[in-house]
N, C-alpha and C positions, 0 to 999 in steps of 0.2 A: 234457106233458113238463116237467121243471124240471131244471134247471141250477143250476149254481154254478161259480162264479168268485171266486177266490182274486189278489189282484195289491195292490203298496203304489205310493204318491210320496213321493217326497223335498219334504220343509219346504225345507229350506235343504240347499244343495251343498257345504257344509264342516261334514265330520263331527269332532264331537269325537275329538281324540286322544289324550288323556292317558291314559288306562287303557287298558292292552294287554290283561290278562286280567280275566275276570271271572266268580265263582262266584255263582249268580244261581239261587235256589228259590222263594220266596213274593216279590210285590211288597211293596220297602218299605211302610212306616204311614206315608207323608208328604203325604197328600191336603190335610192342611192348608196349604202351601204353595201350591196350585192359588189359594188365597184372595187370594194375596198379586202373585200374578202380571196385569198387565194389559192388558189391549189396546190398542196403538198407533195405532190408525186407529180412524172413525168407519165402522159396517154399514149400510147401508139396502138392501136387496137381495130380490129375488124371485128365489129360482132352484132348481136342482135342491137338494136336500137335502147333498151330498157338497160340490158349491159354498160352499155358505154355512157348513159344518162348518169348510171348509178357510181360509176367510175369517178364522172365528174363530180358529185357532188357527196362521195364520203368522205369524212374530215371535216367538212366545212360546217358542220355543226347547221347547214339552214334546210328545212322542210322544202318539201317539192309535191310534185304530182305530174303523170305521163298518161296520156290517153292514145291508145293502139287502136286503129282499124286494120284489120288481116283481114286474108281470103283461107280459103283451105288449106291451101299449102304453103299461107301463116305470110312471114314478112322476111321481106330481102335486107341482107347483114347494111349495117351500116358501116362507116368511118371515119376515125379521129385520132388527131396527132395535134397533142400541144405539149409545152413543157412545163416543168416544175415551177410556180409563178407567176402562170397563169388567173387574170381574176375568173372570175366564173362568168361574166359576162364576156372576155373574151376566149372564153373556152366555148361556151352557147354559139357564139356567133360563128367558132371555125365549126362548130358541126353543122351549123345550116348552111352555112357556104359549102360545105362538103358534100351534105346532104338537102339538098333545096327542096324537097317534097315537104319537110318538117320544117315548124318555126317555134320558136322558145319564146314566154309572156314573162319579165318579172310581175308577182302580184304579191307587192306587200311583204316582205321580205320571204317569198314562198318562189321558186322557180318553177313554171309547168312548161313542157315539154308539148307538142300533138301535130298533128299533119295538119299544114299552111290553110288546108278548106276550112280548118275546122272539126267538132263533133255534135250536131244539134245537140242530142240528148242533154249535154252539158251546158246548154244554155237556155236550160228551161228556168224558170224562175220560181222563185221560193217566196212567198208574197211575208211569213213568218211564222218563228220557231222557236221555240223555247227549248233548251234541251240542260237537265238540270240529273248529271249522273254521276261519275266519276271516270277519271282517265284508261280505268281498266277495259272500260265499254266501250270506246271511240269507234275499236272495228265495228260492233254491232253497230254502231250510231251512223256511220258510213254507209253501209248496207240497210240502214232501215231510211234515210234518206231517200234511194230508188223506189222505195216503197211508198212513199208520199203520194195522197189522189191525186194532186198533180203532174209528177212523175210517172205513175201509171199510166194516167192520160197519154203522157206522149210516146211514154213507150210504145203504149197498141197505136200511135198515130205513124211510127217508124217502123213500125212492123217488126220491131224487137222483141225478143223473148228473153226476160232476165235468168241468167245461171249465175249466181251471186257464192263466190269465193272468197275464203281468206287466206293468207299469206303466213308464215311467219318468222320468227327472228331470224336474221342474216348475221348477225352477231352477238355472243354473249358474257358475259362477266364472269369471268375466272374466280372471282371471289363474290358471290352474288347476296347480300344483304337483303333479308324481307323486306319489304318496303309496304305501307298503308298505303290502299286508294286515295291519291287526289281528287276530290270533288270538286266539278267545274258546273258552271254556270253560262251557260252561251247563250244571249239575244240574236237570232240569224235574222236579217229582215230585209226586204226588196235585193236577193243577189240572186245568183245561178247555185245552180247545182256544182260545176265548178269554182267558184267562191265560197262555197259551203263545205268546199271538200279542204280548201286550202285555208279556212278557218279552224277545223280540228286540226289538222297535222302543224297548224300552227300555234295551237293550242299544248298538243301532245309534244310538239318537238322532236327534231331528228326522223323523220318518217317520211317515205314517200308513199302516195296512195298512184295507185293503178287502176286503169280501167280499161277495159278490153271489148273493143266489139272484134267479133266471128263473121262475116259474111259469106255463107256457103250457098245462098242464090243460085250461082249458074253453075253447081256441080249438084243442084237438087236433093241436098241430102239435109 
């Protein structure tokens, strides 16, 4: 049986507010920038893969996304050791050298994370979307993507069965101010499901989305 699971955390608990609206198709070309950005703290760490992702990239103020295939008895620790000064690109690259199963994409100033094969599901395509709500609803908006007929489609073609999760805050504001919903405004058009995922969190800011397949096939359960 396999599963998937769909859920994000929050980087940091103060979301950008300047821009209220925002028309948003192709990731910007600004990968180059990732070069210039660095890591505040020293990594030495053995741990689940999604750990040490999250490691590298809090502080850095940039959105990401991590896509998991596990078995039943889930996923073997990873490893990483860089130091204080690190840019994020060569943070990325001492973990795949470390760990060679996985490879890192910059997309647009969004970092994703996933094993070197790949994940189909995430390369199904979104032909387009309109999505006109506000920042509050992003996780729905995440989760109702999988739900798309087309999405569906492939699902039942990979023989997946969605168990759709949410995630939330990994940190919060000591002094936390109401804030009004930002209303966004999103054009999605001719991308994947992963490009779709790294346009909200790109939108939202500070946030990494998660996706999780379960593969318990050969323990029949």
């Amino acid at each position: 049986m396999k599963n998937i699971v769909l859920f994000f955390v929050w980087i940091l608990a103060i979301l950008a507010a300047t821009v209220a609206v925002r028309y948003l198709q192709a990731a910007p070309n600004d990968d180059q920038q990732l070069a210039n950005i660095r890591i505040d703290h020293d990594i030495d760490i053995e741990n689940q893969p999604f750990t040490i992702f999250y490691d590298v990239m809090r502080g850095t103020g940039i959105p990401a996304g991590i896509a998991q295939v596990t078995a039943c008895s889930g996923l073997p620790n990873a490893r990483l050791k860089v130091q204080q000064g690190a840019t994020i690109p060569e943070a990325m690259d001492a973990f795949v050298a470390t760990n060679p199963t996985y490879r890192w994409i910059p997309a647009g100033r969004v970092v994703n994370l996933e094993l070197r094969g790949g994940v189909a599901l995430l390369n199904t395509k979104i032909r387009g979307i309109q999505i006109d709500s506000t920042d509050r609803d992003i996780p729905a908006i995440l989760q109702d993507l999988l739900r798309l007929p087309v999405a569906r489609r492939r699902t039942a073609e990979l023989g997946l069965t969605p168990a759709l999760g949410q995630g939330g805050p990994s940190a919060v504001d000591e002094h936390p101010v109401p804030k009004r919903p930002l209303p966004i405004h999103i054009w999605i058009s001719n991308v994947s499901l992963r490009d779709a995922f790294n346009t909200l969190v790109r939108t939202w800011g500070h946030t990494i989305w998660i996706y999780r397949e379960t593969d318990c096939a050969r323990s029949k359960t």
